[in-house]
Each structure stands twice: as structure tokens, then as C-alpha cells.
Biopython code that builds the backbone (N, CA, C, O; Angstrom):
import numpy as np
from Bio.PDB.StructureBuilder import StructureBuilder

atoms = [
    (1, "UNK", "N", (14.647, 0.174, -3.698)),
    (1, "UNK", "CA", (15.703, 0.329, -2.714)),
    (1, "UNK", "C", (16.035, -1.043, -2.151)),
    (1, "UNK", "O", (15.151, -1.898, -2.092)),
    (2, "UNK", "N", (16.978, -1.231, -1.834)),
    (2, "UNK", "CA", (17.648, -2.634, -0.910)),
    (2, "UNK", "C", (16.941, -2.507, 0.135)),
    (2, "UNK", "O", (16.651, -1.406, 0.604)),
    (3, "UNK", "N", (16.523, -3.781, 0.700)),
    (3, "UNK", "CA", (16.020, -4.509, 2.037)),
    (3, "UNK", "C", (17.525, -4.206, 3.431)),
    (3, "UNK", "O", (18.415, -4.909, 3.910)),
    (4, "UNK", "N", (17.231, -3.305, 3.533)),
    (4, "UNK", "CA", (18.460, -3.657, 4.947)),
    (4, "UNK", "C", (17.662, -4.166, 6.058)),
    (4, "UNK", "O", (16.595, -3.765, 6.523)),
    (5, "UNK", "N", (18.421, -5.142, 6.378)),
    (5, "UNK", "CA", (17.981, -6.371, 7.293)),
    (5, "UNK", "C", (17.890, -5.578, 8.756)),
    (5, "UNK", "O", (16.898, -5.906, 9.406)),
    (6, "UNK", "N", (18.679, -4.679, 9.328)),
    (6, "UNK", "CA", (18.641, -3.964, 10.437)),
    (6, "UNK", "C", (17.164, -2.280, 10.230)),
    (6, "UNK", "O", (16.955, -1.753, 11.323)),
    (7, "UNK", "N", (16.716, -1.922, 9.571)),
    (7, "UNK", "CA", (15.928, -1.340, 9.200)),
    (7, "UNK", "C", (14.468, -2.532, 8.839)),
    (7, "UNK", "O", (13.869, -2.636, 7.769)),
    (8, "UNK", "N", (14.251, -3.200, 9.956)),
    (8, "UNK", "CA", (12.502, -4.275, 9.850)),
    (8, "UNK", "C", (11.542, -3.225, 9.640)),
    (8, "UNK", "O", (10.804, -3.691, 8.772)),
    (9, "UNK", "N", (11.151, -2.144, 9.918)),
    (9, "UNK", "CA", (10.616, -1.342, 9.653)),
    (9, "UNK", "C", (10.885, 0.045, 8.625)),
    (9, "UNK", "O", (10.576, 1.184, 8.976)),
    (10, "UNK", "N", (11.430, -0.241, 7.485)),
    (10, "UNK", "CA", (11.572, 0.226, 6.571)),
    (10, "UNK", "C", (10.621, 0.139, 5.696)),
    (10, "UNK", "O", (9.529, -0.378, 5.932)),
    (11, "UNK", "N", (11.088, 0.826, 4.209)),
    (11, "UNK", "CA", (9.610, 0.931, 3.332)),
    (11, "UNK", "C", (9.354, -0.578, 2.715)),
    (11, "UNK", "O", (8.316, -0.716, 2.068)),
    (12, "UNK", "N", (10.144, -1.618, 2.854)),
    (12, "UNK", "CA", (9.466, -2.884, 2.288)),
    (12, "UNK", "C", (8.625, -3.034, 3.183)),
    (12, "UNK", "O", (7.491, -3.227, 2.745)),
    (13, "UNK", "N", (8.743, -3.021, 4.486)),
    (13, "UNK", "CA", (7.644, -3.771, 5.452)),
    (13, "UNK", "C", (6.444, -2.811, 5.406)),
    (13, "UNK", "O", (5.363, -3.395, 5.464)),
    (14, "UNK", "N", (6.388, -1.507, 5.317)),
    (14, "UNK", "CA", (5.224, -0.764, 4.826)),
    (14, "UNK", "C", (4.442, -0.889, 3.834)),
    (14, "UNK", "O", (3.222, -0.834, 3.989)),
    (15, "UNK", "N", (5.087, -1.103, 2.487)),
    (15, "UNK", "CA", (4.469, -1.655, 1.297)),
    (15, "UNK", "C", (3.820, -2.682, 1.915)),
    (15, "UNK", "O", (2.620, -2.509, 2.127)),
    (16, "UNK", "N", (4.297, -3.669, 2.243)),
    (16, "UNK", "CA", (3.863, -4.922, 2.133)),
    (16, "UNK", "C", (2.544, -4.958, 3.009)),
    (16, "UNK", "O", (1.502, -5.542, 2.714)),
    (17, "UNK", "N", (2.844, -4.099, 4.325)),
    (17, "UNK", "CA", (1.364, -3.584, 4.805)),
    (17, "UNK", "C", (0.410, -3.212, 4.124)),
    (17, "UNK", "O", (-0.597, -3.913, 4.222)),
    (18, "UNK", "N", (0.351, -2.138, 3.299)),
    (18, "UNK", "CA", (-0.587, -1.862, 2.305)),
    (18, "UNK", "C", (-1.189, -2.579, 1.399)),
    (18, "UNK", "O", (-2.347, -2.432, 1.007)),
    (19, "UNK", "N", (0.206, -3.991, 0.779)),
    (19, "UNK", "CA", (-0.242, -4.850, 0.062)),
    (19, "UNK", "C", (-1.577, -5.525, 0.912)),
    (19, "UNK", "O", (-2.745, -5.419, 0.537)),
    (20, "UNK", "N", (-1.215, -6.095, 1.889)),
    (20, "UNK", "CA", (-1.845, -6.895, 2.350)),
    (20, "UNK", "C", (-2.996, -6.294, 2.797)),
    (20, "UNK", "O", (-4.000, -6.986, 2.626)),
    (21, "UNK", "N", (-3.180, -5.171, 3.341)),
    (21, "UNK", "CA", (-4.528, -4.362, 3.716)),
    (21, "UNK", "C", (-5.208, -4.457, 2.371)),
    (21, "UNK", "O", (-6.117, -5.250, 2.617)),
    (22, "UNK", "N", (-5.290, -4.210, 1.418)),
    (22, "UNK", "CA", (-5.500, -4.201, -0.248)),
    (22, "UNK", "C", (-6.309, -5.653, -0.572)),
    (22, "UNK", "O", (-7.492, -5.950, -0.743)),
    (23, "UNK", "N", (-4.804, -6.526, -0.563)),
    (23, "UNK", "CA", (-5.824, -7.762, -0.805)),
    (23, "UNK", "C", (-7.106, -7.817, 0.400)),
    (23, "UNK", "O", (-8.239, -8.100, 0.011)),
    (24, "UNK", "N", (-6.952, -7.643, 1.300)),
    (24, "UNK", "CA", (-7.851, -8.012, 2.536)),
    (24, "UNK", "C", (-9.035, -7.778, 2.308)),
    (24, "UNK", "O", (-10.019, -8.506, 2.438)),
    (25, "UNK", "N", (-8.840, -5.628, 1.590)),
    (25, "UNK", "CA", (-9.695, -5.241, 1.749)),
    (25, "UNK", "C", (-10.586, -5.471, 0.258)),
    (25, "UNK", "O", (-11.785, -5.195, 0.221)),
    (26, "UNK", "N", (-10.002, -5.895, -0.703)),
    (26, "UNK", "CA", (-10.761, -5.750, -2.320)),
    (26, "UNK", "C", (-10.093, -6.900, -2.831)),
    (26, "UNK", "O", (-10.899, -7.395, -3.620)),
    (27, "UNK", "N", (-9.011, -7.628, -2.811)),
    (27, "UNK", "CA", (-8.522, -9.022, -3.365)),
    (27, "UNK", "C", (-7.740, -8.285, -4.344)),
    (27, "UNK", "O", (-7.376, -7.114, -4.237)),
    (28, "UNK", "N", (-7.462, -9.271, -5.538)),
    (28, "UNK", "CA", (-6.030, -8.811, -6.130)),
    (28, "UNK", "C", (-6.345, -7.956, -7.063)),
    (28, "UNK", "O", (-5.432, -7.339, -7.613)),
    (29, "UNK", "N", (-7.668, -7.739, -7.433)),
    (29, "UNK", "CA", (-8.261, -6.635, -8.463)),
    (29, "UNK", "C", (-7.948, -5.386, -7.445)),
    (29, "UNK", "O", (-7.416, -4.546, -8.171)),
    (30, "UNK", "N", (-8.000, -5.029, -6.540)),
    (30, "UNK", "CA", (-8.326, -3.545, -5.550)),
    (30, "UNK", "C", (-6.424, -3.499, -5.619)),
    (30, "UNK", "O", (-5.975, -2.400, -5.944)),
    (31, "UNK", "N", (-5.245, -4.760, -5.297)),
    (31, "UNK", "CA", (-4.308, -4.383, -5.306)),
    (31, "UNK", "C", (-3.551, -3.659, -6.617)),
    (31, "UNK", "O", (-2.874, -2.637, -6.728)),
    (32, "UNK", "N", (-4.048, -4.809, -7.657)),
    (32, "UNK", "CA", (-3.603, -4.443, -9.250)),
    (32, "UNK", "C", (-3.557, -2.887, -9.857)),
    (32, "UNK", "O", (-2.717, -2.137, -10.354)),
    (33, "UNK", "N", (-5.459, -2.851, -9.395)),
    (33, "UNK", "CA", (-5.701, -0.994, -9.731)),
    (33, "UNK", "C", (-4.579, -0.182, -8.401)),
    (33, "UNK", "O", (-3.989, 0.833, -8.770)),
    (34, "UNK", "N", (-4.399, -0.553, -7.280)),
    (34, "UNK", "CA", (-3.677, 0.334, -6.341)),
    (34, "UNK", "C", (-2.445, 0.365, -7.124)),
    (34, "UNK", "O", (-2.124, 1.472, -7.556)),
    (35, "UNK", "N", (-1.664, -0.663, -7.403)),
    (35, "UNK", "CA", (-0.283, -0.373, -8.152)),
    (35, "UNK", "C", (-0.250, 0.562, -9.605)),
    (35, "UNK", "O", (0.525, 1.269, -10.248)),
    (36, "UNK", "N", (-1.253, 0.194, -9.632)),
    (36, "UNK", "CA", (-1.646, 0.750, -11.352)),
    (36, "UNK", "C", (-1.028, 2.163, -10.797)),
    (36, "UNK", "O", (0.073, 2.645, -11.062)),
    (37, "UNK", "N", (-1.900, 2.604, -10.080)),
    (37, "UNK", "CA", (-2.205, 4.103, -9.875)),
    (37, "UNK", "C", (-0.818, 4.722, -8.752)),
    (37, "UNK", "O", (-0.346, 5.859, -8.723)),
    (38, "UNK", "N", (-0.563, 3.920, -8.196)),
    (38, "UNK", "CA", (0.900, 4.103, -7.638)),
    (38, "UNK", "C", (2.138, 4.494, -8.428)),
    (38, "UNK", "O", (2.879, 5.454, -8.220)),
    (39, "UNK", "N", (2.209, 3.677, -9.261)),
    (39, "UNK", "CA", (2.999, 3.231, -10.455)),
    (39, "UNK", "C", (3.160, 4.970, -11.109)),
    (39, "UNK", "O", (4.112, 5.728, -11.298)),
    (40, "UNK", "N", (1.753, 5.046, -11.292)),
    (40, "UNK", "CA", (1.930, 6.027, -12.298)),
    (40, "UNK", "C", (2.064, 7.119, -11.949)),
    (40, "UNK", "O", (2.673, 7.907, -12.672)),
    (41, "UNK", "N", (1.516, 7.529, -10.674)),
    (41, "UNK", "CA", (2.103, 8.629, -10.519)),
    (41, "UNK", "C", (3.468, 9.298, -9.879)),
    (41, "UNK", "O", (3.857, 10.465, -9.833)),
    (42, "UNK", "N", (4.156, 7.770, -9.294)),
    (42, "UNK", "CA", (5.809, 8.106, -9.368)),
    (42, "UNK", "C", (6.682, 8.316, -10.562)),
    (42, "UNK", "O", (7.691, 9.011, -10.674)),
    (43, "UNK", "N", (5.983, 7.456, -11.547)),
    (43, "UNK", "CA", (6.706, 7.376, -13.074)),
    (43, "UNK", "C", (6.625, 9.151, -13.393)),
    (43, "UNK", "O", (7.699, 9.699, -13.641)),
    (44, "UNK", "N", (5.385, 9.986, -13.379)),
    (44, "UNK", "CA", (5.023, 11.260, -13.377)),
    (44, "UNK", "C", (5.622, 12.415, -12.911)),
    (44, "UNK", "O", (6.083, 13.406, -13.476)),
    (45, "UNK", "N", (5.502, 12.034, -11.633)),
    (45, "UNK", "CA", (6.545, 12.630, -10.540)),
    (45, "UNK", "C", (7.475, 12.379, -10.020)),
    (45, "UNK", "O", (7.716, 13.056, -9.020)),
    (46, "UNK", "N", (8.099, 11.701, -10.265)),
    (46, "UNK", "CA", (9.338, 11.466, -9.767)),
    (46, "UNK", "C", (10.113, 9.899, -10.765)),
    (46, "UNK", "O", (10.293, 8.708, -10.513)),
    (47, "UNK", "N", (10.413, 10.987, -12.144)),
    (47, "UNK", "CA", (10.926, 10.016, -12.538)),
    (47, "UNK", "C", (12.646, 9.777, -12.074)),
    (47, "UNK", "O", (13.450, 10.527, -11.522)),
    (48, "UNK", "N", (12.759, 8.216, -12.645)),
    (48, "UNK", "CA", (13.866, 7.295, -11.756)),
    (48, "UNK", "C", (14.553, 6.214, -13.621)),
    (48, "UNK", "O", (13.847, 5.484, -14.316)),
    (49, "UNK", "N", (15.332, 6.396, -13.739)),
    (49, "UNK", "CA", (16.188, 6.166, -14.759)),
    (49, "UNK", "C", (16.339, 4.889, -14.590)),
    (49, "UNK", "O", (16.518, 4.165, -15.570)),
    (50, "UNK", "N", (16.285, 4.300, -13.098)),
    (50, "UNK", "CA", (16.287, 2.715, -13.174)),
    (50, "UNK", "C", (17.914, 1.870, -12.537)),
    (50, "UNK", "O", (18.322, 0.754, -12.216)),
    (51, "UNK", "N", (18.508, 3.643, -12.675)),
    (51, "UNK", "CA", (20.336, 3.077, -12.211)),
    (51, "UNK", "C", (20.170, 3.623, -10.578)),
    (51, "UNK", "O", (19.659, 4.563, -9.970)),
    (52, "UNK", "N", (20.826, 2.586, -10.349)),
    (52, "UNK", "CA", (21.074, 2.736, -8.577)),
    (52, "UNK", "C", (19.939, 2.441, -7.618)),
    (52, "UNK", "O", (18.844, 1.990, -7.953)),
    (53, "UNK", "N", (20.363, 2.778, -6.257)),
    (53, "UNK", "CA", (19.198, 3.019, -5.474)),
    (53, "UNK", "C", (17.626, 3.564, -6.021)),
    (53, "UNK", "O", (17.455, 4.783, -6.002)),
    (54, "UNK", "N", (16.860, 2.978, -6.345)),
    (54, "UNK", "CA", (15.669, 3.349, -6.033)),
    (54, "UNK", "C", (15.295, 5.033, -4.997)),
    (54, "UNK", "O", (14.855, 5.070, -3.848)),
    (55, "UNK", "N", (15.572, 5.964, -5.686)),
    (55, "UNK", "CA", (15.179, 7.683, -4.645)),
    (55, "UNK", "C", (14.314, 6.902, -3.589)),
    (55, "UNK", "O", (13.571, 5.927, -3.707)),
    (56, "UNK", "N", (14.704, 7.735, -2.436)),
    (56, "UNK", "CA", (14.242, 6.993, -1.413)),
    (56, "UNK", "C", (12.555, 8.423, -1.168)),
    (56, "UNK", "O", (11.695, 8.378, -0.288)),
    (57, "UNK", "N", (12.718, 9.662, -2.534)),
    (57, "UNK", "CA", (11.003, 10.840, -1.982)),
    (57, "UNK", "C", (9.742, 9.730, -2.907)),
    (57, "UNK", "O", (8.526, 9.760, -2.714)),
    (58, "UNK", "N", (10.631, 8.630, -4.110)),
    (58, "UNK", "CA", (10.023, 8.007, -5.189)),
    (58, "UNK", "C", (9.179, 6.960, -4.292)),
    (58, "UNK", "O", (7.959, 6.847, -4.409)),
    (59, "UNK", "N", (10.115, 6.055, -3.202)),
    (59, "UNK", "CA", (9.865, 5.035, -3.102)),
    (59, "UNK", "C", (8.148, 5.533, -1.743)),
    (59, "UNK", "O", (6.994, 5.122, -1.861)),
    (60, "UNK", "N", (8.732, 6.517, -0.613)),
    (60, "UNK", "CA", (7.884, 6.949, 0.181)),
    (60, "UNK", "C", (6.739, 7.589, -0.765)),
    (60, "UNK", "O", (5.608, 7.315, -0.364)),
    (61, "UNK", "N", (6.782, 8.286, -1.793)),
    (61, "UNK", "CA", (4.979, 8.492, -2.606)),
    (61, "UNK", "C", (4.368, 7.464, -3.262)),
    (61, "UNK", "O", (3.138, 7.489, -3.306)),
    (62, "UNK", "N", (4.934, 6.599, -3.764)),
    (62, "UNK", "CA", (4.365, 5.030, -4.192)),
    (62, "UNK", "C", (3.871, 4.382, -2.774)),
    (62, "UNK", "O", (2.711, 3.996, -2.925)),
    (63, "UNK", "N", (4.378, 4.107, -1.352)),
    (63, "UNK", "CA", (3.823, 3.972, -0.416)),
    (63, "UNK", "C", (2.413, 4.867, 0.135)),
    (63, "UNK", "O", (1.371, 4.394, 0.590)),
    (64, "UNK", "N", (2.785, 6.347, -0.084)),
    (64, "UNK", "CA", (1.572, 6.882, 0.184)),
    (64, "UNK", "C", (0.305, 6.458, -0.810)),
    (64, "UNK", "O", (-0.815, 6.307, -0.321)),
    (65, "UNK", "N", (0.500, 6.309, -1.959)),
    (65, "UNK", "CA", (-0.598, 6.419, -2.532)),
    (65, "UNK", "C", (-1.392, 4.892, -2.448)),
    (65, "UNK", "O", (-2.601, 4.727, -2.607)),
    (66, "UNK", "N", (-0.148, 3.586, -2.090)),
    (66, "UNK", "CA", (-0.603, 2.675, -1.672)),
    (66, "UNK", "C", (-1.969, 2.850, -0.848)),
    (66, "UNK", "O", (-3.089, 2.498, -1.217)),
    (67, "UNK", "N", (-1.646, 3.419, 0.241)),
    (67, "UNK", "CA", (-1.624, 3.522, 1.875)),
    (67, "UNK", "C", (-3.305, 5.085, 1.373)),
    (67, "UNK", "O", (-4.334, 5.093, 2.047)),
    (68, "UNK", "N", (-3.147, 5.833, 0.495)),
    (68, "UNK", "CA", (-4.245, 6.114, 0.356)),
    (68, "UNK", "C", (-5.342, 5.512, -0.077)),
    (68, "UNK", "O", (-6.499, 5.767, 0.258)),
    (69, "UNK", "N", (-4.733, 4.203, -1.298)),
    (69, "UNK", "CA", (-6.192, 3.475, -1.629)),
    (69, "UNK", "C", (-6.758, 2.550, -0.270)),
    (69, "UNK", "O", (-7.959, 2.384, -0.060)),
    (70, "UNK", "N", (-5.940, 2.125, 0.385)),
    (70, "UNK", "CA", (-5.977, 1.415, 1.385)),
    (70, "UNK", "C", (-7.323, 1.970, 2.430)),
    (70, "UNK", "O", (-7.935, 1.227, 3.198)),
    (71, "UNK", "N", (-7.664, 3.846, 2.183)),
    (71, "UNK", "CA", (-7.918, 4.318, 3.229)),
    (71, "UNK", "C", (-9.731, 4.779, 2.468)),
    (71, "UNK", "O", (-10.812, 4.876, 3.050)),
    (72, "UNK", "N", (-9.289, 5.013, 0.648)),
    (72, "UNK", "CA", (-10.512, 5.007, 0.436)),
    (72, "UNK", "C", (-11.207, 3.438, 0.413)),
    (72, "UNK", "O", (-12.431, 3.332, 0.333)),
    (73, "UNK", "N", (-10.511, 2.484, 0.474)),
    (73, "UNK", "CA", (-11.022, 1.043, 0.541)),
    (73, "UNK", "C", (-11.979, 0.866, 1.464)),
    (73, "UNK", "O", (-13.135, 0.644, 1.105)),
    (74, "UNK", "N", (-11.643, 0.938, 2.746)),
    (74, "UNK", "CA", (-11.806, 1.071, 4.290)),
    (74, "UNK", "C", (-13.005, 2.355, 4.121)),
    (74, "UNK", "O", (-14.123, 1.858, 4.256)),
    (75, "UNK", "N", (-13.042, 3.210, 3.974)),
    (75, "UNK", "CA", (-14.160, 4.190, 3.504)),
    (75, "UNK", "C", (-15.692, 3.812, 3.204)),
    (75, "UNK", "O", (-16.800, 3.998, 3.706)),
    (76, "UNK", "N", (-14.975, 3.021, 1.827)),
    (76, "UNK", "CA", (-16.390, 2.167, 1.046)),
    (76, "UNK", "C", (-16.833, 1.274, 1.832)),
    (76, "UNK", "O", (-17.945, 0.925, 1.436)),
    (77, "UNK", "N", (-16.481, 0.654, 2.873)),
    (77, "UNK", "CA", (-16.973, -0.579, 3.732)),
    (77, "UNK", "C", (-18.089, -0.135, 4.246)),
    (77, "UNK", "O", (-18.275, 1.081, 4.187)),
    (78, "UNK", "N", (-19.174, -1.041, 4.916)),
    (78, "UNK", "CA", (-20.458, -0.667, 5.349)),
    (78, "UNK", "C", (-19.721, -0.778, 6.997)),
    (78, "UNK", "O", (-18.747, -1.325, 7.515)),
    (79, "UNK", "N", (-20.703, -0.017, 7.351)),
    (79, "UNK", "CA", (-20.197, 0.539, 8.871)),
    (79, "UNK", "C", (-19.892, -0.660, 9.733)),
    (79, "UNK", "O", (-20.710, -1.497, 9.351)),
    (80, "UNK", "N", (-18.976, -1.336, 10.930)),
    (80, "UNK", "CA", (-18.905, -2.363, 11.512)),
    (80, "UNK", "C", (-20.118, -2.091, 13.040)),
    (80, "UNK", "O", (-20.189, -1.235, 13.922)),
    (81, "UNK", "N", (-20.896, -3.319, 12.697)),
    (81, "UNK", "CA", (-21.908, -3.445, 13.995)),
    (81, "UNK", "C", (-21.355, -4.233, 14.640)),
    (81, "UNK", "O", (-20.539, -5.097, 14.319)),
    (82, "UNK", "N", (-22.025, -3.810, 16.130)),
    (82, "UNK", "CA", (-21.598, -4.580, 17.399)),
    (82, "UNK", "C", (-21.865, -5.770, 17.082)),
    (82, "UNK", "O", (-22.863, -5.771, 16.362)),
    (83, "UNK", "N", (-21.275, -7.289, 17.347)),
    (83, "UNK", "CA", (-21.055, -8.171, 16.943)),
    (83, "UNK", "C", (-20.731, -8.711, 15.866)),
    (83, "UNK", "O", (-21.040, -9.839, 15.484)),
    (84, "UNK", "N", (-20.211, -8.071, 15.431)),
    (84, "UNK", "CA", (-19.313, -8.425, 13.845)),
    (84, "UNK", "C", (-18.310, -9.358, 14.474)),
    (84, "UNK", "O", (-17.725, -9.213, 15.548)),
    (85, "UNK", "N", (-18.212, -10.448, 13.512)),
    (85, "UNK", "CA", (-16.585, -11.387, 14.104)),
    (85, "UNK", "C", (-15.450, -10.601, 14.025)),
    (85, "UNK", "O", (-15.405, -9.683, 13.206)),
    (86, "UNK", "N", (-14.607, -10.818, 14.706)),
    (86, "UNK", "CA", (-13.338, -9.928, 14.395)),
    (86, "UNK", "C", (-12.681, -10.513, 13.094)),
    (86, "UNK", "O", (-11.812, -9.682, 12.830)),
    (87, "UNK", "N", (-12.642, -11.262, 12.369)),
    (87, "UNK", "CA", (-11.938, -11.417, 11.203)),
    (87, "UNK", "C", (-12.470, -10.898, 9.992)),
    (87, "UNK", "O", (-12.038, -11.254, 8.896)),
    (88, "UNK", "N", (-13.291, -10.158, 10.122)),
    (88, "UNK", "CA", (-13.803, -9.100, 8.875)),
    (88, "UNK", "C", (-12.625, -8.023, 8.500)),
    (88, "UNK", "O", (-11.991, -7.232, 9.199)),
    (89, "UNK", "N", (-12.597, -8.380, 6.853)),
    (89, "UNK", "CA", (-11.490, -7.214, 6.827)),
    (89, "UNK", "C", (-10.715, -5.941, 7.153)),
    (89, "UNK", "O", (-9.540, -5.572, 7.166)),
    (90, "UNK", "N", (-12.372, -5.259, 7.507)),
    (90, "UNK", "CA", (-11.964, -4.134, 8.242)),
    (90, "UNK", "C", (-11.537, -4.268, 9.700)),
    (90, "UNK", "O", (-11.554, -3.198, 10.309)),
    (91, "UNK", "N", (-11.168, -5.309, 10.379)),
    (91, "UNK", "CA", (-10.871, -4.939, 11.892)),
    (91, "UNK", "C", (-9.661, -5.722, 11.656)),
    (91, "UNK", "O", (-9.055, -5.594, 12.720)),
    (92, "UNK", "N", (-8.881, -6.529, 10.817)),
    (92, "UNK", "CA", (-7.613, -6.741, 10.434)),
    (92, "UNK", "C", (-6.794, -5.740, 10.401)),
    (92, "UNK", "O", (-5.765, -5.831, 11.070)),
    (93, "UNK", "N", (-6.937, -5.058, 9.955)),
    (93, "UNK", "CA", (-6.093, -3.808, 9.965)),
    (93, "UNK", "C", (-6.002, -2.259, 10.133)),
    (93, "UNK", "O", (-4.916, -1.689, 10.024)),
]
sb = StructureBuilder()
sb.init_structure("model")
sb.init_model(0)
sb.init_chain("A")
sb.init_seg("    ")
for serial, (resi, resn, name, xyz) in enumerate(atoms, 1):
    if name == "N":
        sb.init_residue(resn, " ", resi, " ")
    sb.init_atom(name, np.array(xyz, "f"), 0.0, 1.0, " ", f" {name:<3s}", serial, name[0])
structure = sb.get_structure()
């Protein structure tokens, strides 16, 4: 879908959240497999011919499933103890 400049909180700036929670949380291997698996199951479900707008149910389930690895990522982490620095991945985001 197009970036509309009046929509800052649209689905690019969400993706890009997820991107970045992703790398944070696993580096570019945890993002690669997240797209992998994103990828495929919009291609599955909701296929898109490639003409026009980007479906805007295509573009929001490629975000969810982002936004789910994001959540089993955060899952696998070992629990945060009192005095952890705050720049540990998990309290980034």
C-alpha cells in the first residue's frame, strides 16, 4: 500500500515496529524467518495479483503475524530481574 504522509500511524509505521522489535529481539535471522512466515501465509490467504493497491485485510495479516513472532520472541526471553539495565531488549519495547 502507499505511505500517506497524513496517516504517521498507518501500517508502514507498524511494520516497521515489528521490524525493529524482531531485530532487537533475535537480529536479522529472527526477522528473515518472521517474513518468511508472514510472507507465506498472506501469499496463502490472501492472494494479491500484484496490480494496484496492496488489499489493505492482506497488508493488516502480514502485520499480525509480524507482531505475533514478535510476541513468541518476547516469550522465549528469560524472565527480567530487578536490576536489569533498561536497554535489554525486552524493556525496549
Amino acid at each position: 500500500m502507499d505511505d500517506d504522509e497524513d496517516d504517521y500511524y498507518g501500517e508502514s509505521y507498524f511494520q516497521d515496529v515489528c521490524e525493529m522489535a524482531l531485530l532487537a529481539l533475535g537480529g536479522q535471522r529472527l526477522l528473515e524467518d518472521a517474513v518468511d512466515v508472514a510472507a507465506g501465509h498472506v501469499d496463502e490467504h490472501f492472494p494479491w495479483d500484484g496490480y494496484g493497491d496492496e488489499p489493505a485485510p492482506r497488508v493488516a495479516a502480514y502485520i499480525a503475524v509480524l507482531r505475533e513472532r514478535v510476541v513468541i520472541a518476547r516469550a522465549a526471553l528469560p524472565a527480567r530481574r530487578p536490576g536489569d539495565p533498561p536497554d535489554q531488549p525486552w524493556s525496549c519495547i
